[in-house]
C-alpha positions in Angstrom: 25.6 10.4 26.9 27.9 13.1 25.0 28.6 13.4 21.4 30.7 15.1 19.6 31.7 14.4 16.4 31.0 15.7 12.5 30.0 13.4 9.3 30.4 14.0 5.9 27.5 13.6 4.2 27.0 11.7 1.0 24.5 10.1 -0.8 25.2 7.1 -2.4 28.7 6.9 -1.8 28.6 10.3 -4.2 29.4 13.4 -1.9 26.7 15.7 -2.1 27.7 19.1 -3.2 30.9 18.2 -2.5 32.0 17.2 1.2 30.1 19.3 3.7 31.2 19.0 7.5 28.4 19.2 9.7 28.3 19.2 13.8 26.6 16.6 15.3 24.3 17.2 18.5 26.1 17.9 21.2 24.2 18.0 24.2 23.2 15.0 26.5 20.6 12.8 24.8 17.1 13.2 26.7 15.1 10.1 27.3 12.9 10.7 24.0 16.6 11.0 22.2 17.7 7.5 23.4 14.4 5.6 22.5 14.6 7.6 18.8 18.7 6.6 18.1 19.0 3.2 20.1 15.4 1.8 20.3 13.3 3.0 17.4 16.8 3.6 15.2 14.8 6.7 14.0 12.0 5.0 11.9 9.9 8.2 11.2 13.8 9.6 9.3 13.8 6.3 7.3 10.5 7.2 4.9 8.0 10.3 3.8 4.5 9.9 4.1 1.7 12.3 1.8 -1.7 12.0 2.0 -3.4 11.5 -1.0 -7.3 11.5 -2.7 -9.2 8.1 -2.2 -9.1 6.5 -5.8 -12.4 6.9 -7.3 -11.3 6.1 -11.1 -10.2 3.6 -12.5 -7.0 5.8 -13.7 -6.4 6.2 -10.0 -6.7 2.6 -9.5 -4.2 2.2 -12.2 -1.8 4.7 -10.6 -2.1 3.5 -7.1 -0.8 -0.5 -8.8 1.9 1.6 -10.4 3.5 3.0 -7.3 3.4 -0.1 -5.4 5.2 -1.7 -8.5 8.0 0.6 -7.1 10.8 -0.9 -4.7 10.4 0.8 -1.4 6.9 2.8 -1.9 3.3 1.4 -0.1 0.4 2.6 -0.2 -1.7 2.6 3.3 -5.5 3.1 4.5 -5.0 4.4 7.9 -8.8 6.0 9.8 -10.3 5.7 6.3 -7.9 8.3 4.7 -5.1 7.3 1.8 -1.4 7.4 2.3 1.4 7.4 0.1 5.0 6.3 1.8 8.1 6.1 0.0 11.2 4.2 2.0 14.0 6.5 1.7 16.4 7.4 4.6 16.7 11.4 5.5 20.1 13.2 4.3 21.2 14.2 7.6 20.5 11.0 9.7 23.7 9.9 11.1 24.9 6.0 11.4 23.9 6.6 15.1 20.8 7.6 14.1 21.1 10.9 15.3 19.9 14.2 13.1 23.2 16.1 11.9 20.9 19.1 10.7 19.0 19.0 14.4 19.1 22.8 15.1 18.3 23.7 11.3 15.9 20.6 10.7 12.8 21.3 8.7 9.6 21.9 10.8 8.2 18.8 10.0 10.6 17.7 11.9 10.2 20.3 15.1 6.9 19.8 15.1 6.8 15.9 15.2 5.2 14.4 18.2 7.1 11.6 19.5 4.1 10.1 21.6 2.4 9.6 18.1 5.7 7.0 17.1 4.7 4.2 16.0 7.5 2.6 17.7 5.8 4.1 20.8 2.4 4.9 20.0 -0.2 2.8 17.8 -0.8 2.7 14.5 -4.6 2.6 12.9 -3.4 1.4 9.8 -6.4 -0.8 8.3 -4.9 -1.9 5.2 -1.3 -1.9 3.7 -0.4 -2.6 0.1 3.7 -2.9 -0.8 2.9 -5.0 -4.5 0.3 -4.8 -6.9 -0.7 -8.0 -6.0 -1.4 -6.6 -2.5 -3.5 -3.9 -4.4 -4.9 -6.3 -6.7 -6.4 -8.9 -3.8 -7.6 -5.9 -2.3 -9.9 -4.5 -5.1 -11.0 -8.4 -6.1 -11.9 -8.5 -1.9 -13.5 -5.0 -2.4 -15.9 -5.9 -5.7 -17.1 -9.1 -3.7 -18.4 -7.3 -1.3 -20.3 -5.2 -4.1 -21.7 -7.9 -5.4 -22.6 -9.4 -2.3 -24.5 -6.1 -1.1 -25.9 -5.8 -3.8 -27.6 -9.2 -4.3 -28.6 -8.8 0.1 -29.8 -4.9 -1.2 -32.4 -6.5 -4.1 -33.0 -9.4 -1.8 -34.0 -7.4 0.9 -36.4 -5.2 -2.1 -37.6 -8.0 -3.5 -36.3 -7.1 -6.7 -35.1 -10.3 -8.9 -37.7 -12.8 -7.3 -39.8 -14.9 -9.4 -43.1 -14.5 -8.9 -44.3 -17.4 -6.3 -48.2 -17.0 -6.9 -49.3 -19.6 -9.3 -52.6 -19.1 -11.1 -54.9 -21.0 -11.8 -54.7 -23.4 -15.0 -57.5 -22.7 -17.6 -59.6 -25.8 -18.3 
């Protein structure tokens, strides 16, 4: 499959910095290409992903519910480490899902792996919060266990046991 066409590129309906023609791949779309534009539809162009700190505080706590109050931001727990994403579609995707910045795209983008898709490849995401209430049932599941280590911890020490020897009563 050939293409050869140019966009303008807007954002919003609003042109941005005025109309700007770019060219659009031209060359025959390899097999990787066809599963990115027609299969996937280009997921990995639809968000950004940061790693961030584990929250420790309760201020990071806090900050973590207020992202995910957001429309189109989660927060994810993928092999124990803490991801930000924010749902936002890349300037120079095309409506065919093609990259209309592909020879000048960002190394990010060069460097991408396409076997580590997740339309492709598998994702080790362990938890996935998109609300607070997500985050919320989370932390609530997260001081249960807590508590319930704890009690098994002084249970295990002895610690919080009455006293089971009984002395003898004076007469």
């Amino acid at each position: 499959m050939v293409l050869k066409m140019s966009i303008n590129l807007c954002y919003n309906g609003w042109p941005m910095n005025g109309p700007m023609r770019l060219p659009v791949l031209t060359a025959p779309l390899s097999r990787q290409g066809i599963i990115c534009s027609q299969e996937c539809k280009a997921r990995c162009c639809q968000y950004i992903i940061v790693k961030i700190p584990a929250p420790r505080t309760k201020a990071d706590h806090e900050e973590i519910r207020w992202w995910v109050a957001h429309e189109g931001v989660s927060v994810h727990i993928a092999q124990r480490k803490w991801y930000l994403q924010i749902f936002t579609r890349c300037h120079y995707l095309t409506v065919d899902n093609l990259c209309a910045a592909y020879e000048k795209r960002p190394d990010v983008c060069r460097d991408y792996d396409p076997s580590d898709c997740e339309y492709t490849g598998e994702l080790d995401i362990e938890r996935e919060f998109h609300t607070m209430e997500d985050y919320d049932r989370y932390l609530e599941e997260k001081r249960r266990r807590r508590l319930t280590s704890r009690r098994n911890s002084r249970r295990r020490n002895g610690v919080g046991r009455r006293s089971r020897r009984r002395t003898a009563m004076p007469s």
